[in-house]
N, C-alpha and C positions, 0 to 999 in steps of 0.2 A: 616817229617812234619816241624821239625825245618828250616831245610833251605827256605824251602816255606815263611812261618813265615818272618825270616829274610829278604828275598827278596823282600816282598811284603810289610815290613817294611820301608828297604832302598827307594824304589819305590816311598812311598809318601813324603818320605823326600826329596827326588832328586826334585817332583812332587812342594812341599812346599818351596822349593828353589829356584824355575824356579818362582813361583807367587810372591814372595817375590824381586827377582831381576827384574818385570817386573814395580814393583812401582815403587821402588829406581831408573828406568834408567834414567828419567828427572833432578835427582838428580845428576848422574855420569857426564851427559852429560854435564850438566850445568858448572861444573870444568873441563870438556873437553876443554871448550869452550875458547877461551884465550884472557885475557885483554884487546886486543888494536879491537876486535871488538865491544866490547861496547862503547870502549873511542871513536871509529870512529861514532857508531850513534851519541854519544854526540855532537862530534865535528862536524857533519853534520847538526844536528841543530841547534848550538850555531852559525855555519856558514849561514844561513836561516834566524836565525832572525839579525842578522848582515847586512846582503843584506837588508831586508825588512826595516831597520832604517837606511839606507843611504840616503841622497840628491836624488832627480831626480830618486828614485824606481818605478816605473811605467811599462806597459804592455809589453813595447816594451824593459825592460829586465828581466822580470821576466819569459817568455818563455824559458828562456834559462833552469831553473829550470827543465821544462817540457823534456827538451835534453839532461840534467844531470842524468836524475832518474835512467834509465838503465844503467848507469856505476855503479850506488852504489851497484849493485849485483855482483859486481864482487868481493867485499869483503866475502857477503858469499858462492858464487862456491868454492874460493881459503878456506874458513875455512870448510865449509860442505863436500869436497873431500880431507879434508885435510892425510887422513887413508892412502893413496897411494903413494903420492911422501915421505911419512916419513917411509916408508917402514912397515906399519902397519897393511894392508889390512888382509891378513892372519891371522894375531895375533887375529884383530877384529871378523875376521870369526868363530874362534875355543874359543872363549869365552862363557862364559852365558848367556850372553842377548840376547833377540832376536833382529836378524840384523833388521826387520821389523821395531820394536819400537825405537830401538837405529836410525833411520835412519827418523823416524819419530819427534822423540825426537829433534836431533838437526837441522831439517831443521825449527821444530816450535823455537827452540831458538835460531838459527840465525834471523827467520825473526823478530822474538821480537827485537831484537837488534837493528833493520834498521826501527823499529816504529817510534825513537823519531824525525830523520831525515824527516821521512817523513811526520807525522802531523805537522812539523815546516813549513816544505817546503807547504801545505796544509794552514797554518795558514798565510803567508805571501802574498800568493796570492789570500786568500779567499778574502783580504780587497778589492783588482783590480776587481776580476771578479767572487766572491758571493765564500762559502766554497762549495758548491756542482758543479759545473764546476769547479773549479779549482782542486777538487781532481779529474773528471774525467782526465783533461787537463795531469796531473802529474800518475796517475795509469794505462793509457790506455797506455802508451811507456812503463812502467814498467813492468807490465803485462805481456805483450806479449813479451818483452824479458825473462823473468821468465822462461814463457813458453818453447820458444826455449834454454835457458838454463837447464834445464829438460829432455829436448828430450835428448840433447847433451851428458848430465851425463850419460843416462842409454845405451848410446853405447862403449861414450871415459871414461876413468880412468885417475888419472895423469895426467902431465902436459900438455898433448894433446886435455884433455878435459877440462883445465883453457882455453887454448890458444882458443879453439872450439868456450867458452862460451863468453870470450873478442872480438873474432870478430865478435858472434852473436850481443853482448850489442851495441859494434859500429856500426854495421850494423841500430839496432834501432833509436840509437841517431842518424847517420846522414840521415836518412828515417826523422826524426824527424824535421832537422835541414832544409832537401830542401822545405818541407809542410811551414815550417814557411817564406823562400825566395820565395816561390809562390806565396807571396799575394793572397792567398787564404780567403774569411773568416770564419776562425776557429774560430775567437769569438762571432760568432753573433749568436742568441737565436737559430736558427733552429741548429747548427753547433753542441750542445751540447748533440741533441741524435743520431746525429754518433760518437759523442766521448766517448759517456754512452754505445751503440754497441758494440765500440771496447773494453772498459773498461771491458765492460760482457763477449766476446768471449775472450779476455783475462784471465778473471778468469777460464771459464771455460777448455779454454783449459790448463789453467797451472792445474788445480786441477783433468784432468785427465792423463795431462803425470808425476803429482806428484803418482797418484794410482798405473800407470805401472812402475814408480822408485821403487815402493814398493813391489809389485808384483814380481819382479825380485831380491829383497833380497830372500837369502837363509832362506827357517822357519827351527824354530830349530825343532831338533829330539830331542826325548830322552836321544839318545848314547851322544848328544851334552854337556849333563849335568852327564853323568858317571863319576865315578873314584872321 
């Protein structure tokens, strides 16, 4: 009877350990996370409103903004996969926390980090071409590199899948860079709900190859919290 007892003891405590580490992981993560990608949103914005209080800022270079956006995730591929090339992976896996949340945790605190750059970048060009086109103009290339940075993750590991996700992001920005040598008009009133389209199928397709990244983390077992 004793043993029973004690088992069924141990049980909830393993059980109240697992619930207790699934608050704190936003918290772990967070000191995961390493200095110089914050200092980079910073310095992304600080660089945005520097561009926007130059001489002669106007349309015809604030686009380029809109061709930059998708290299700024390459900051966090290189920190969000960072487990891999540090020889980490394993260690990660056979820890406490569930790989689910931990993976969930710091793709949400990576992309907090790459806010401030982007509402600058948002704020510079809202003055040329209103705040809502302009954020589609800059979110719809982002977006959809995101996306295919996502797919990328949940095949390649390591440095195979930085390189994967760098020539996905280039691949956007110069998709990005020949639409704007086409003399096309992107900026004119009708132009703005194909770019609110792609903005949308952007989100949405990033938000579900973020479900199947998650999906393919390991859920924890119980054994995972024994000993």
């Amino acid at each position: 009877m004793l043993p029973r007892k004690l088992y069924a003891g141990g049980r909830r405590l393993r059980m109240s350990r697992t619930s207790s580490t699934a608050f704190s992981t936003n918290t772990v993560q967070l000191r995961y996370i390493r200095p110089r990608v914050w200092l980079a949103g910073a310095a992304g914005a600080l660089g945005c409103l520097a561009l926007g209080a130059m001489p002669g800022w106007g349309p015809a270079k604030a686009w380029a903004l809109s061709a930059l956006a998708p290299l700024v995730l390459l900051i966090a591929v290189a920190e969000f996969g960072r487990a891999g090339p540090c020889g980490m992976a394993e260690l990660e896996a056979a820890c406490r926390y569930d790989a689910r949340q931990r993976t969930l945790a710091r793709g949400l605190l990576v992309g907090v980090a790459q806010l401030p750059a982007l509402a600058a970048a948002v704020a510079v060009t809202g003055r040329l071409w209103g705040a809502l086109p302009a954020a589609l103009y800059l979110l719809a290339p982002y977006l959809l590199a995101a996306w295919l940075c996502l797919r990328l993750l949940e095949t390649r590991r390591g440095p195979e899948g930085l390189y994967a996700c760098a020539a996905a992001c280039g691949a956007v920005a110069a998709a990005r860079l020949l639409l704007e040598l086409a003399d096309l008009p992107l900026y004119a009133p009708r132009a703005a709900a194909v770019w609110g389209l792609a903005a949308l199928a952007g989100a949405a397709l990033a938000i579900r190859a973020g479900r199947r990244l998650l999906a393919a983390a390991p859920a924890p077992t119980e054994r995972s919290f024994a000993g």
